[in-house]
C-alpha positions as CSV (number, residue, x, y, z in Angstrom):
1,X,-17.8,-20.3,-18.2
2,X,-17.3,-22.1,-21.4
3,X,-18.4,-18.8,-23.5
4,X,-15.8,-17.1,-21.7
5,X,-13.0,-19.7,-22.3
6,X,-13.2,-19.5,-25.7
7,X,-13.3,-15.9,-26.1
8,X,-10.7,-15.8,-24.4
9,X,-8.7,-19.1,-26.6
10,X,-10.3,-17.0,-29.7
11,X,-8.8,-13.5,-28.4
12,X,-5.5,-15.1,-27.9
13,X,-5.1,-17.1,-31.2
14,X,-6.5,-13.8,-32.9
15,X,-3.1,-12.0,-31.6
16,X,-0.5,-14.7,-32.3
17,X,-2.5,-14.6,-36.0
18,X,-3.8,-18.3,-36.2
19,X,-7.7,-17.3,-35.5
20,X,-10.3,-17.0,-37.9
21,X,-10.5,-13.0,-37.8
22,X,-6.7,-12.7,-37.6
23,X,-6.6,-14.1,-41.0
24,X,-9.4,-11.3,-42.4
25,X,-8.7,-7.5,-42.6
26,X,-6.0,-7.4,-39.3
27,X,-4.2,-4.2,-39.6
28,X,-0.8,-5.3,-38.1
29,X,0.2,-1.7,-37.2
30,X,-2.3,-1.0,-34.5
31,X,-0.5,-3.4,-32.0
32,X,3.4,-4.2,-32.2
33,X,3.0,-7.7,-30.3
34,X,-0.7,-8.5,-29.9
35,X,0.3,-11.6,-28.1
36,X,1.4,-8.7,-25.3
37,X,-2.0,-7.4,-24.7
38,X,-3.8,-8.8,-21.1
39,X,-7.5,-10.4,-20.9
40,X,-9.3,-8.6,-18.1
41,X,-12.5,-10.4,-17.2
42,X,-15.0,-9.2,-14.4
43,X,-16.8,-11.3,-12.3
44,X,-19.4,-11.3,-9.6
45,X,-17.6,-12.9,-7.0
46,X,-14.7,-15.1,-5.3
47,X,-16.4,-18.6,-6.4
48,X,-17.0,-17.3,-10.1
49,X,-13.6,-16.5,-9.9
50,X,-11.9,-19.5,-8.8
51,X,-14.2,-21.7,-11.4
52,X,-13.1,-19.6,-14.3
53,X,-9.1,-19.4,-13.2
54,X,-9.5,-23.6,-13.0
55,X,-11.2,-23.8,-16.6
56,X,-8.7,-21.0,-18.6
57,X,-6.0,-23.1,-16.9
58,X,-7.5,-26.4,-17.9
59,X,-7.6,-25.0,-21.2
60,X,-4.9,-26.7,-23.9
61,X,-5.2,-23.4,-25.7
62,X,-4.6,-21.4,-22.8
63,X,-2.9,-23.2,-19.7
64,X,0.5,-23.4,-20.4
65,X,0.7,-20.5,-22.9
66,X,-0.6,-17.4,-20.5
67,X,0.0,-16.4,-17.0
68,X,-3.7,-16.7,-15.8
69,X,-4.6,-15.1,-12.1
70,X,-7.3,-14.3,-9.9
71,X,-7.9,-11.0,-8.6
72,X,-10.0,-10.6,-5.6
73,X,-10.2,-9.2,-1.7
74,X,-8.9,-13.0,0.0
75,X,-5.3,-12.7,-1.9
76,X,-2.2,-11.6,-0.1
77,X,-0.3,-9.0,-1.1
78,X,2.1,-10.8,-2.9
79,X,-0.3,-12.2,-4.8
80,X,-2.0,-9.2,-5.5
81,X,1.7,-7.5,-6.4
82,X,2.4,-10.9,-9.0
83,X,-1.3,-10.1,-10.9
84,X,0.6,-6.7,-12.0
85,X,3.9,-8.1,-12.8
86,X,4.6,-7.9,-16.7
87,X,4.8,-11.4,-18.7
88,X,7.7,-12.6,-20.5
89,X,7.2,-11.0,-23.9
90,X,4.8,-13.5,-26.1
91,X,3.1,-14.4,-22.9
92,X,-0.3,-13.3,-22.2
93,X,-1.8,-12.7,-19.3
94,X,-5.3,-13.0,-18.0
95,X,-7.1,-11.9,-14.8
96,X,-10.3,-12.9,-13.5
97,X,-11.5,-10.4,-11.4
98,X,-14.1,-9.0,-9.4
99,X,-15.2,-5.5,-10.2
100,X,-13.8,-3.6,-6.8
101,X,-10.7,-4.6,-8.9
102,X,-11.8,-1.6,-11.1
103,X,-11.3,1.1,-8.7
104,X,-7.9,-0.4,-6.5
């Protein structure tokens, strides 16, 4: 879980431009507001999912910065509806999810 937290910090400071790599060769034309782009992560199962939403969120890189949800078959629909709802623009969002995700 740790790996994936700080890709995920790293991925996130690379688009607002603070990260190592978004101080190298960044071409700032491929993406108008990479701070708008989502993190997608795939994940075996509910309990992998539940322990990686509690980390990012835990995360003083991440927690209060990006919309962070869980994706998976035990959510309501309204919850399910609020993982595809847009961000307020700077925000980024991040979904752990299980990989039956893929194909709904």
């Amino acid at each position: 879980y740790e790996l994936i937290v700080k890709l995920c910090e790293t991925i996130h400071a690379d688009g607002l431009g603070v990260g190592a790599s978004a101080q190298q060769d960044h071409d700032p034309g491929i993406v108008d507001d990479a701070a708008a782009g989502a993190i997608l992560v795939f994940l075996p199962g509910l309990a992998e999912i539940q322990t990686l939403v509690e980390r990012l969120r835990a995360s003083e890189v991440l927690g209060e910065k990006c919309r962070i949800h869980g994706l998976h078959s035990a959510l309501s629909s309204t919850e399910q509806t609020a993982v595809f709802e847009r961000p307020a623009r700077g925000v980024r969002k991040i979904v752990a999810a299980t990989n039956i995700a893929e194909t709904s």
